[in-house]
Structures are given as C-alpha cells and as structure tokens.
C-alpha positions as CSV (number, residue, x, y, z in Angstrom):
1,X,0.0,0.0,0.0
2,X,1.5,3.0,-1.4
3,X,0.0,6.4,0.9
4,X,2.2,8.8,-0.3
5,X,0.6,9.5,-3.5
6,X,-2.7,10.0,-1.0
7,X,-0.8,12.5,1.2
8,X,0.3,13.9,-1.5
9,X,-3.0,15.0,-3.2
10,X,-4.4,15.7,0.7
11,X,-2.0,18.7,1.1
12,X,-1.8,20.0,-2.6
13,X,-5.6,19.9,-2.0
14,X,-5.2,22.8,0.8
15,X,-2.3,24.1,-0.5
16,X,-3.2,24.8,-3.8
17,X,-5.6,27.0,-3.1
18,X,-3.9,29.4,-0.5
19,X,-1.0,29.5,-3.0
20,X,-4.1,30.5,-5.5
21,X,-4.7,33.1,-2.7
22,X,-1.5,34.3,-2.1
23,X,-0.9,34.7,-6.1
24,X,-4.0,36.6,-6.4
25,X,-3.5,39.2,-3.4
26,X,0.2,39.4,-5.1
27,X,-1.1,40.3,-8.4
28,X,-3.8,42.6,-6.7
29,X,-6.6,40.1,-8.0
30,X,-8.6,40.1,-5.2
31,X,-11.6,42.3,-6.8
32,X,-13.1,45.5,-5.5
33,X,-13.4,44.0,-1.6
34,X,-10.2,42.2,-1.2
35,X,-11.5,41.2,2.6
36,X,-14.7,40.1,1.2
37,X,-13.2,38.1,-1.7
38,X,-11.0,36.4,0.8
39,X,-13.9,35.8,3.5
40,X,-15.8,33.7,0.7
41,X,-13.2,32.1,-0.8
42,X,-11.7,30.4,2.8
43,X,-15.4,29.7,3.4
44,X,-16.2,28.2,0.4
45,X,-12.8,26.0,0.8
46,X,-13.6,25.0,4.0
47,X,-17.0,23.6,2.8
48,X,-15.1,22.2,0.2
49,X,-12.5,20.2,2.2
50,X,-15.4,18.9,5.0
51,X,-17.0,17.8,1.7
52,X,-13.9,15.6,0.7
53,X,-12.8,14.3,4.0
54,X,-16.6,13.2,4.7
55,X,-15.9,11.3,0.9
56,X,-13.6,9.1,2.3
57,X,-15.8,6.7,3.8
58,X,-17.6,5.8,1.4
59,X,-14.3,6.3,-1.3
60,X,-12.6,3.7,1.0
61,X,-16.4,1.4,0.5
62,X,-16.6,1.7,-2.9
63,X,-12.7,0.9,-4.1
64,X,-11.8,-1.6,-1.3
65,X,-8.7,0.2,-0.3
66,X,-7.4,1.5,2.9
67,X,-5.5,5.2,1.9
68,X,-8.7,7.4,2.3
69,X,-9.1,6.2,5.8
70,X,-5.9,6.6,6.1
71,X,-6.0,10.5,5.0
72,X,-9.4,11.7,6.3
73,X,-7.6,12.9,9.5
74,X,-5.4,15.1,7.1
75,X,-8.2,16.2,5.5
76,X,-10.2,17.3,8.2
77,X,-7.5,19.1,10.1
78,X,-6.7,21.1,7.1
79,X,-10.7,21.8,6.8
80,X,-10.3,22.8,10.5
81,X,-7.5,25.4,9.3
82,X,-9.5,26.7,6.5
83,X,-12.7,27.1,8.8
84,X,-10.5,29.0,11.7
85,X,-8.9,31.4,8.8
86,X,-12.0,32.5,7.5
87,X,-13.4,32.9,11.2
88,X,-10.3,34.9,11.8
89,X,-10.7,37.4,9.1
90,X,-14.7,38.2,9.8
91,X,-13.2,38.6,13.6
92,X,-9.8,40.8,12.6
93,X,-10.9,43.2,9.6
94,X,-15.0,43.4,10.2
95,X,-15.4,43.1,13.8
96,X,-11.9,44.8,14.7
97,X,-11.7,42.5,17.7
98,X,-14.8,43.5,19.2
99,X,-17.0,40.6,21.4
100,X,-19.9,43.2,22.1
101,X,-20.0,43.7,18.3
102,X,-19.7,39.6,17.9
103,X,-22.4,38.9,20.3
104,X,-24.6,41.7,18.5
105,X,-23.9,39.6,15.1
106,X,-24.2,36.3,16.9
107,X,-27.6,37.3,17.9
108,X,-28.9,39.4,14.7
109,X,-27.4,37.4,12.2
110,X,-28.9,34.1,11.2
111,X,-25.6,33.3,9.0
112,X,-23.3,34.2,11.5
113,X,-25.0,32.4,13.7
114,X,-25.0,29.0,12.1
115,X,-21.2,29.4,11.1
116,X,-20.0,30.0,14.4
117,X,-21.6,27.2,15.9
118,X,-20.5,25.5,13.1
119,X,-16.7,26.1,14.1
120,X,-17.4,25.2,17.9
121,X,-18.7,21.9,16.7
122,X,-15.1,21.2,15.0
123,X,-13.4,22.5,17.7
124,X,-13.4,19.5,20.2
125,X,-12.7,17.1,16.6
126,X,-9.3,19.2,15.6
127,X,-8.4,19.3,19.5
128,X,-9.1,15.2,19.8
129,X,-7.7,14.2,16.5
130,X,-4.0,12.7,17.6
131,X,-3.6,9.5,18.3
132,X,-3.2,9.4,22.0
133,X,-6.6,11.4,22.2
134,X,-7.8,8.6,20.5
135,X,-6.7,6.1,22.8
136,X,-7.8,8.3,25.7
137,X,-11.0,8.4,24.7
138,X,-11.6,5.0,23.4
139,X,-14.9,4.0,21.8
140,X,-16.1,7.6,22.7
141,X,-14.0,9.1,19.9
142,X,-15.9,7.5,17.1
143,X,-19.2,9.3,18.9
144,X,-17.3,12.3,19.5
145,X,-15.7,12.9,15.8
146,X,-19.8,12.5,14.5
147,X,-20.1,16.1,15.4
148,X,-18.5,16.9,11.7
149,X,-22.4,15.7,10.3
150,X,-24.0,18.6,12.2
151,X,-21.1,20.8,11.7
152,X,-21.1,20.5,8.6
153,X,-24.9,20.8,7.6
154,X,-24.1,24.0,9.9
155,X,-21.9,24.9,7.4
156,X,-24.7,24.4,4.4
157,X,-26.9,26.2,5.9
158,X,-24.2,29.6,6.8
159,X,-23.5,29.9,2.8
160,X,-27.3,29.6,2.0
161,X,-28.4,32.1,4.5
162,X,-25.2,34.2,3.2
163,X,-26.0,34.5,-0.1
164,X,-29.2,36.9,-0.8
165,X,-29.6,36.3,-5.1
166,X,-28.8,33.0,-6.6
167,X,-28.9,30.4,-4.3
168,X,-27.8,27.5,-6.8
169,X,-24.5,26.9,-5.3
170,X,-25.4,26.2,-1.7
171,X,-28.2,24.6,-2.5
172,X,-25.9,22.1,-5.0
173,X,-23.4,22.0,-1.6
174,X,-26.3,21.1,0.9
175,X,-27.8,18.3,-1.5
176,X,-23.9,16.8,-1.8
177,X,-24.5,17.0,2.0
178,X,-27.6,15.5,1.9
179,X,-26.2,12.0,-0.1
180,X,-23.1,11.9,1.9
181,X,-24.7,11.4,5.2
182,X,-27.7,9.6,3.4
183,X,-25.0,7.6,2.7
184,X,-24.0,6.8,6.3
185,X,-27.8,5.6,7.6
186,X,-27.7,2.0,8.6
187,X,-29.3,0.6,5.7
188,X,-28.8,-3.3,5.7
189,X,-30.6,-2.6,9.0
190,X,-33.4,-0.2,7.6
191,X,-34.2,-3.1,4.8
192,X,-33.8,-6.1,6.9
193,X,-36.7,-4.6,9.6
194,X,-39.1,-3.3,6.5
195,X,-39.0,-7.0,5.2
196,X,-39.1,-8.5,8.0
197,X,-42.2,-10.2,8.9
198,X,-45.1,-8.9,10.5
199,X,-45.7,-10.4,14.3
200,X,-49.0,-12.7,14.4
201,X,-51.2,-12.6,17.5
C-alpha cells in the first residue's frame, strides 16, 4: 500500500488554493473587496474540504482500499484550518476585535450564527484528532468525531443564508450533504426490519 501519492494530493488539495490566494492578493486580484473576496473564498474551501474528507468513507467502500481512511484525519484538520482562517478574518478586519460587536452579530445574524456554531462543533474534533486522544477516549472518539455531520450541515446552511440572489451553489453544496450522510444511515438494518415479517397474535 502506497499512501504517499494519497498524502500527496491531501495537502496539494489545501495548498493549492492558498497558493491561488497568495498569487491573487500578489497580483492585486482580489476584486473591488479584497476582505470580502478572501472571506468567501476560505469559506467556500472549508466547505469544500469537509466535503472531501466526509468522501472518504464511502471512497474507501466503494474501491476496497485503505489510503482514504488513512487521509481523512489530514483532510479534516486542514478543513479545520480553513474554517479558523476564515473565522479569523470576519473577527480581525470586520469586527476589529470586538465581542460586544460579535455577540450583537451572533444574535442578529442568522448566517453568523449557524457558522459560528459550526466552528465550535469542529473544535473538540481538531483538539481530539491525535492519536493518543484517541486512545484516551476510546470507543467515545468515534461518537465524539460524528459532530462533523452537524457541523457540517451548519456549514450548508451559513453559505445559503449568506447568499441573498442566486442560491444555486449552496443549494448544490447542501444536497452533496444530503447524499453523503444519506450515505452513512444503517441501511442493511433499515431493509432487513421493513422486510421482515409482521408479528401474528
């Protein structure tokens, strides 16, 4: 089993885009509201990266091999990054630092809302994600690291409620959502209780 090729594409997946970033605030291609541009783009990766590492279950189903297991930790810590960079921009250049002016948003804003809970779902996953958290925690960890499917329906929901014309895009992120933790129901059970036969009295 070759994972390097898998690590590989895991961190040119997070990289490439902040180099992206980077070589567009270089250039000055950031468009008329550099902060803004940057705001949504770091959002839109984190989306984007929760997407991929909740892919690797069933990518690791569907081909029979171990690697995206094997990544998925990668992937969701750079996610993690992605989400706390995006957080810290809304906090450094609109917000100045404020909490009375975050709590005012917290509790005005619908988006803002759903996005920072979003982030203190992931918090306890990026702080639990070594290995000897793993062991420290034991079967708990699995029930623990589930917080990513509401976190990341969370998420959905922030760039819906964001966006105030065409709501295409987060609409097409939710329903990817929506079939990856479709994906996860217990199914064999589902089918094996609907067939199962009635009880006679």
């Amino acid at each position: 089993m070759r994972l390097w090729p898998w690590r590989i594409a895991a961190w040119a997946l997070a990289l490439v885009p902040l180099g992206e970033l980077l070589w567009r605030g270089f250039h000055a291609q950031l468009g008329a509201n550099p902060i803004e541009f940057v705001e949504h783009f770091t959002g839109l990766w984190s989306l984007r990266l929760l997407l991929v590492t909740l892919a690797m279950t069933p990518l690791r189903t569907l081909t029979g091999r171990l690697e995206p297991i094997r990544i998925r930790r990668t992937l969701g810590l750079w996610a993690y990054a992605f989400v706390c960079l995006h957080f810290s921009i809304y906090l450094i250049f609109d917000l100045e630092f404020s909490p009375a002016q975050l709590a005012d948003d917290l509790l005005k804003r619908t988006y803002i809302t759903l996005g920072f809970s979003a982030w203190l779902l992931l918090l306890p996953l990026a702080i639990t994600s070594t290995n000897s958290w793993q062991r420290r925690l034991k079967r708990h960890w699995k029930t623990l690291h589930r917080l990513i499917y509401p976190a990341i329906v969370l998420g959905g929901l922030h760039y819906l409620w964001l966006v105030k014309a065409d709501i295409h895009d987060p609409l097409t992120y939710l329903a990817v959502i929506a079939v990856l933790l479709t994906y996860r129901l217990p199914w064999r059970g589902i089918l094996r209780a609907r067939s199962a036969p009635e009880p006679t009295l």
